[in-house]
N, C-alpha and C positions, 0 to 999 in steps of 0.2 A: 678426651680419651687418648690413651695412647697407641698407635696406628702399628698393627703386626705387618711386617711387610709378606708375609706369606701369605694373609689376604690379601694385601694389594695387588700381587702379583696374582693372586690365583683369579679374582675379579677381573682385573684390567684383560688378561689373557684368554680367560674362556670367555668374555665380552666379545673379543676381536675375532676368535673363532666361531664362536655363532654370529656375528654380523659378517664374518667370510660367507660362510655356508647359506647367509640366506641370500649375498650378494648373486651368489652361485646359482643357488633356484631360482633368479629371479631372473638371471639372464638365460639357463634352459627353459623358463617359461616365452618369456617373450622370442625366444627362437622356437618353438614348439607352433605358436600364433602367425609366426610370418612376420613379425616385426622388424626384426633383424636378422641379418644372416647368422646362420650356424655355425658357432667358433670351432674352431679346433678340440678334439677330444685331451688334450692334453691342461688348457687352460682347467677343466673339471678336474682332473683327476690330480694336477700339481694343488689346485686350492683346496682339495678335500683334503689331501696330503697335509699341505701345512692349516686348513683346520684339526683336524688330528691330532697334530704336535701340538698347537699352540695349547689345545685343550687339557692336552696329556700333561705339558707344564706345567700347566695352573691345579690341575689334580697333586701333579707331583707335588708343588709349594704349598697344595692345602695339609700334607701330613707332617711339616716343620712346624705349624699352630697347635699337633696337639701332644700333651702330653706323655700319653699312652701311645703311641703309632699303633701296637699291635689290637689294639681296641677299636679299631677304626670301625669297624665291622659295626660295631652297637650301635654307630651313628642313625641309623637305617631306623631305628627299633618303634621310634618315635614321629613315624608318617603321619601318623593320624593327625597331629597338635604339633607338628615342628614344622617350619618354613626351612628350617636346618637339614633336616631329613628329606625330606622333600626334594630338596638343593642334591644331596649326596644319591640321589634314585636318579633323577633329572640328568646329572652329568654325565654317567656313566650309559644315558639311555642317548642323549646328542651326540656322544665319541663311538657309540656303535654307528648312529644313521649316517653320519660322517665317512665315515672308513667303509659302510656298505654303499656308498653314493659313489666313493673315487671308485669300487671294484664293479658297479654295476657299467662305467661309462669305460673303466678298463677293458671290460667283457664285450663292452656295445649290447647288452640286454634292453627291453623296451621298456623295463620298471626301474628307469635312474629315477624320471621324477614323478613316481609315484614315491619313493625310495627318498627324495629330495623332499617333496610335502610333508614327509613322517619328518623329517628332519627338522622341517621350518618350527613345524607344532611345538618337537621339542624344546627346539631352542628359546620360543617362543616363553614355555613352561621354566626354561633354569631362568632368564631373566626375571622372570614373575617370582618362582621361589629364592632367588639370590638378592632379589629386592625387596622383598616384604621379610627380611632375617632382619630387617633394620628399619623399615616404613613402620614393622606391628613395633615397636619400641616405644611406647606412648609417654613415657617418660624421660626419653632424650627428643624435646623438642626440635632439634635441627633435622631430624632423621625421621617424623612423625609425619609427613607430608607425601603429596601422591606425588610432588617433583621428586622424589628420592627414586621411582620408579621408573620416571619419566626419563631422569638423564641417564640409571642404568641402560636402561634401552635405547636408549639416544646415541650416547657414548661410544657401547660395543659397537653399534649398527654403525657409525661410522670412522670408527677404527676398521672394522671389518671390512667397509667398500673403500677405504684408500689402500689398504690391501690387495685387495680384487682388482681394484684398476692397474697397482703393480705389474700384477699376475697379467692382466691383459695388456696390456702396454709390452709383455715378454712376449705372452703366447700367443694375442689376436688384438692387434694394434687397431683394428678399424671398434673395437670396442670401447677403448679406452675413457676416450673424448667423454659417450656417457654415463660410462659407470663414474668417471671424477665428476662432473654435473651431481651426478648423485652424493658422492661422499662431501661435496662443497656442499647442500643443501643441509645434507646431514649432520655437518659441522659448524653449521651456522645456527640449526636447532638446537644443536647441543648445546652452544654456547650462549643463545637467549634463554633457555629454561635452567641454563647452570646460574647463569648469574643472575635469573630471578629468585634462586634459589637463596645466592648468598644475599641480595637485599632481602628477603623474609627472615632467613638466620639473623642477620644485624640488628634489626627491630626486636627481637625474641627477649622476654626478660624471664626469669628464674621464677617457677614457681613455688620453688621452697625458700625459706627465710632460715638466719640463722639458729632463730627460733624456734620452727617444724626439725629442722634437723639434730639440735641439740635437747628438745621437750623442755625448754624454759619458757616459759612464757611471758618473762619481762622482758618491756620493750626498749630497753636502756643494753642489753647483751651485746657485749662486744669479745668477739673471741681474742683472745689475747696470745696462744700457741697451739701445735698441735696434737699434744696431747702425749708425741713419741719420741724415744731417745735417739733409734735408731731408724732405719730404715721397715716396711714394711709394704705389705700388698698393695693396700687401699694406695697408697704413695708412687708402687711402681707402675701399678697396670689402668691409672684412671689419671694419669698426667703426662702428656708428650714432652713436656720438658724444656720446651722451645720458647722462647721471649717472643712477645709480641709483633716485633719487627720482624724476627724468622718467618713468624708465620704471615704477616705481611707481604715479605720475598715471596714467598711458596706461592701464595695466592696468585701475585702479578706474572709469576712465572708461570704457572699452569693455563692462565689465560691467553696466555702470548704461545705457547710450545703447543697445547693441543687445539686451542684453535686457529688461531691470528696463522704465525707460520705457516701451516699444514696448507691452509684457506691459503696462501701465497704461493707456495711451492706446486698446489694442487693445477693454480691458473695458469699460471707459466709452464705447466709439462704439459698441459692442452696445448699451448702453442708451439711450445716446441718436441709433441709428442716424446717425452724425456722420458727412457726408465728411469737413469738415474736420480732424475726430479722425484718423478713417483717414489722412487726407494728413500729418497729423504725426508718427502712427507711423511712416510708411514710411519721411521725410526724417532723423527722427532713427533709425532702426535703419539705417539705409543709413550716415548719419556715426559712429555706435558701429561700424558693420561694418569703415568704413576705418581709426578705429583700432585695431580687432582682427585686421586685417590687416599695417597697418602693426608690433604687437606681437608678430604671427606670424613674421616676418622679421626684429626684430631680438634676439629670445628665441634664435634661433638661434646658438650660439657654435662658431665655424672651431675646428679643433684649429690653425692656422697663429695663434692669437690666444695659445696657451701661449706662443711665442715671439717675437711681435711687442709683445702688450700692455702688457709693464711696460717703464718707464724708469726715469731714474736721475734 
């Protein structure tokens, strides 16, 4: 498939927004229990802040994908049967819980995290419907799998808490240590169920033949062109375009930038309590995340590519 970067971006960044925000409840939980001391009001209300942004991004970059912008509105219309819609209700319901979780801990009201739970749920729900727009796909085998789900939630969650440990590492330094414990766990799950994923992709063989896609049924067919003079749809929006070895690069790079590094950077600012460490895991797991996004999308092969792909 060939990879929009307007879902990469809007993916990769409302990921890291909602694994902010649940970073967020999970440390006013465990301060609520006595676990840990009580951060600073400020570490809440800067990471609601930039879950906000990040979210609002990713909104922004989903209206470059569509044609119509001014139509956006119809997306909704189709709740019932769309994971799509579903997706567009979902977002706009986490960037409210979001932005009323920074103003409840702004206020000091008693309901941040009752305010933070609606929050979690939410976000909980855009990962579930932004993951099943491409799990329910039963005929793009790479994408047919409950790992497609697994690593959206894997991924944001810890983009999200090497975030949060930033944030804490500025705003409440004695936090720090375990929220990166956590985004190193996080990162390390992400990166066993990512690359289970690509050993199942690899093994995957084509259920269509040249055969089912062309309706000949002799078994001697060999397609010999494609059929076009010029340029057209099928050719631009079902082929990334990229040589085998590109997509090679990408792969070894997304593995090394969102995990390997970050999982580096993350152990070393434990020892040496570093924002600046923090701040670079985040910026480089975020750049490995887009191209493990962008890798996610073009790993995917159309069965319309049996018989568009080869020429003469």
């Amino acid at each position: 498939m060939k990879p929009a970067f307007s879902v990469v971006f809007l993916t990769t960044l409302s990921g890291a927004a909602q694994g902010l925000l649940i970073a967020l409840v999970g440390v006013e939980v465990c301060a609520r229990l006595g676990l840990i001391e009580t951060p600073s009001q400020m570490l809440f209300i800067v990471g609601a802040a930039l879950s906000v942004v990040l979210g609002g991004l990713g909104l922004v970059a989903s209206f470059f994908h569509l044609g119509h912008p001014e139509r956006a509105w119809r997306a909704i219309a189709m709740w019932r049967t769309s994971w799509l819609s579903r997706e567009c209700l979902c977002l706009p319901a986490f960037l409210a819980c979001a932005a009323l979780y920074g103003v409840a801990h702004w206020l000091g009201t008693p309901w941040s995290l009752a305010i933070g739970l609606i929050g979690v749920i939410a976000s909980a729900a855009l990962f579930v419907c932004t993951a099943m727009i491409y799990a329910c796909l039963r005929f793009l085998q790479e994408w047919a799998t409950p790992l497609t789900m697994v690593n959206f939630v894997l991924l944001g969650c810890a983009s999200g808490f090497t975030l949060a440990t930033a944030c804490a590492a500025w705003l409440a330094p004695s936090l720090a240590a375990g929220l990166a414990a956590c985004a190193c766990t996080l990162t390390l799950a992400g990166c066993a169920t990512r690359v289970a994923a690509l050993k199942r992709n690899a093994k995957l063989r084509p259920k269509s033949t040249v055969q089912s896609a062309t309706g000949i049924k002799g078994p001697n067919v060999v397609q010999k062109s494609r059929g076009f003079t010029a340029g057209a749809f099928n050719l631009r929006e079902f082929f990334h375009g990229q040589s085998a070895q590109a997509i090679a690069r990408i792969k070894w790079t997304f593995l090394v930038g969102a995990f390997g590094v970050p999982f580096v950077l993350m152990l070393l600012g434990i020892g040496a309590q570093s924002v600046a460490l923090f701040c670079l895991a985040c910026v480089t797991q975020y750049l490995g995340l887009v191209a493990e996004r962008w890798f996610f999308f073009a790993e995917a092969r159309h069965p319309q590519n049996i018989y568009y792909a080869r020429a003469s």
